[in-house]
Each structure stands twice: as structure tokens, then as C-alpha cells.
DOZA-674775 format. One record per residue (C-alpha): chain; z, y, x; residue number from 0. Coordinates in steps of 0.1 Angstrom, whole numbers, plus 5000, padded with zeros to 4 digits. Each point is the difference from the previous one (the first is absolute). Example, Ala and Ser with C-alpha at 12.3 -4.5 7.8 and 13.67 -1.06 7.14 Angstrom:
BEGIN
+--------+------+------+------+-----+
| cadena |    Z |    Y |    X | num |
+--------+------+------+------+-----+
|      A | 5078 | 4955 | 5123 |   0 |
|      A | 4993 | 5034 | 5014 |   1 |
+--------+------+------+------+-----+
# end
This chain:
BEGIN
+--------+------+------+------+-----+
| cadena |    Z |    Y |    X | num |
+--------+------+------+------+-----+
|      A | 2949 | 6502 | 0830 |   0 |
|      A | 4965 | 5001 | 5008 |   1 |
|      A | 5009 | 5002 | 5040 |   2 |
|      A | 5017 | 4970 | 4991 |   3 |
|      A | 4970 | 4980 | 4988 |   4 |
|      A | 4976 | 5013 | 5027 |   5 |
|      A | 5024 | 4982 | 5025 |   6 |
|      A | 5005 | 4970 | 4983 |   7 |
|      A | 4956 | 5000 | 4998 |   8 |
|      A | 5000 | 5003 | 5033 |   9 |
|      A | 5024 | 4976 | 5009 |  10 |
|      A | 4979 | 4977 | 4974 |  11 |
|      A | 4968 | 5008 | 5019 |  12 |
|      A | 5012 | 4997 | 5033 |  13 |
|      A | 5020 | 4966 | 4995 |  14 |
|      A | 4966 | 4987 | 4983 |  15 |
|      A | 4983 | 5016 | 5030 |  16 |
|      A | 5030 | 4979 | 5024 |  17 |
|      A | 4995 | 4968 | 4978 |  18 |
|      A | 4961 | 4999 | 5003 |  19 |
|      A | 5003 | 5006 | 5039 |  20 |
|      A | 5023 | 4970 | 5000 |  21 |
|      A | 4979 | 4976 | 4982 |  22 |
|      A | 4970 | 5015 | 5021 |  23 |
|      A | 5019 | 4990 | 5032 |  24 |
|      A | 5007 | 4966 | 4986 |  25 |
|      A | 4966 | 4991 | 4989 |  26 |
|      A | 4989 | 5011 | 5039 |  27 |
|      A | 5024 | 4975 | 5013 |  28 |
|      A | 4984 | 4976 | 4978 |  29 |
|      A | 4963 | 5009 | 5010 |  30 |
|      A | 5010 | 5001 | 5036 |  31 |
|      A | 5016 | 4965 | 5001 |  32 |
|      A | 4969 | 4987 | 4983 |  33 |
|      A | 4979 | 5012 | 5025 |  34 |
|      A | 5022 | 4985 | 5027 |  35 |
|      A | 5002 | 4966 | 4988 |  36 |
|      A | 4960 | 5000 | 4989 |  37 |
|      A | 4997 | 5014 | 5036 |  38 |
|      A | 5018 | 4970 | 5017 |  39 |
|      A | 4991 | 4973 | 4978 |  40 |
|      A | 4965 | 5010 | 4994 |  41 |
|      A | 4967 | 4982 | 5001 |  42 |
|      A | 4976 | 4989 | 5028 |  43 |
|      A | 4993 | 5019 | 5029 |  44 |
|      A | 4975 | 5025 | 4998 |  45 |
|      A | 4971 | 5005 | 5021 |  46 |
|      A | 5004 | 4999 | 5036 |  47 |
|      A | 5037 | 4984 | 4991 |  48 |
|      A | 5020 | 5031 | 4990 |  49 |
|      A | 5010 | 5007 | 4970 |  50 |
|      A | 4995 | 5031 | 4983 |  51 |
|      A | 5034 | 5018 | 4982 |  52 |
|      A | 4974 | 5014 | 4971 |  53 |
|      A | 4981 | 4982 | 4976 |  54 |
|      A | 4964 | 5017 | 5002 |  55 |
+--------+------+------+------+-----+
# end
């Protein structure tokens, strides 16, 4: 019985642990697209007339 449980924990954990990494790879996709389309649609050149692909 108490094998039993510790399997079904671990499954528990690692599921959570599969979820998470999921959501983590979404939310990526998300930043990443941002970035793109604030990349190509940006503001004004900067100086000398390139723009920079950071904000400081």
C-alpha cells in the first residue's frame, strides 16, 4: 500500500512538474512573439539609423 502511494506522489509531482514546463513554454512563445512584433513595429530609428533589439 504504501509503494502504492509513493507512485501515485510521484506521478503527482512529476505531472505538476510536466504541467508547469507546459505553461512555461507557452508563456515563452508569448514573450517571444511580443518581442518580435515590438521589434518590427517599433519606434524611430535610433542613432546613426539602426535600431537597437534591447531597450537600454
Amino acid at each position: 500500500m504504501a509503494l502504492v502511494i509513493v507512485v501515485l506522489l510521484i506521478a503527482l509531482i512529476l505531472g505538476g512538474a510536466g504541467f508547469a514546463w507546459h505553461v512555461l513554454w507557452w508563456i515563452a512563445l508569448a514573450v517571444l512573439v511580443l518581442w518580435l512584433l515590438g521589434f518590427v513595429f517599433g519606434g524611430g530609428a535610433g542613432a546613426g539609423g539602426r535600431r537597437r533589439w534591447y531597450r537600454w
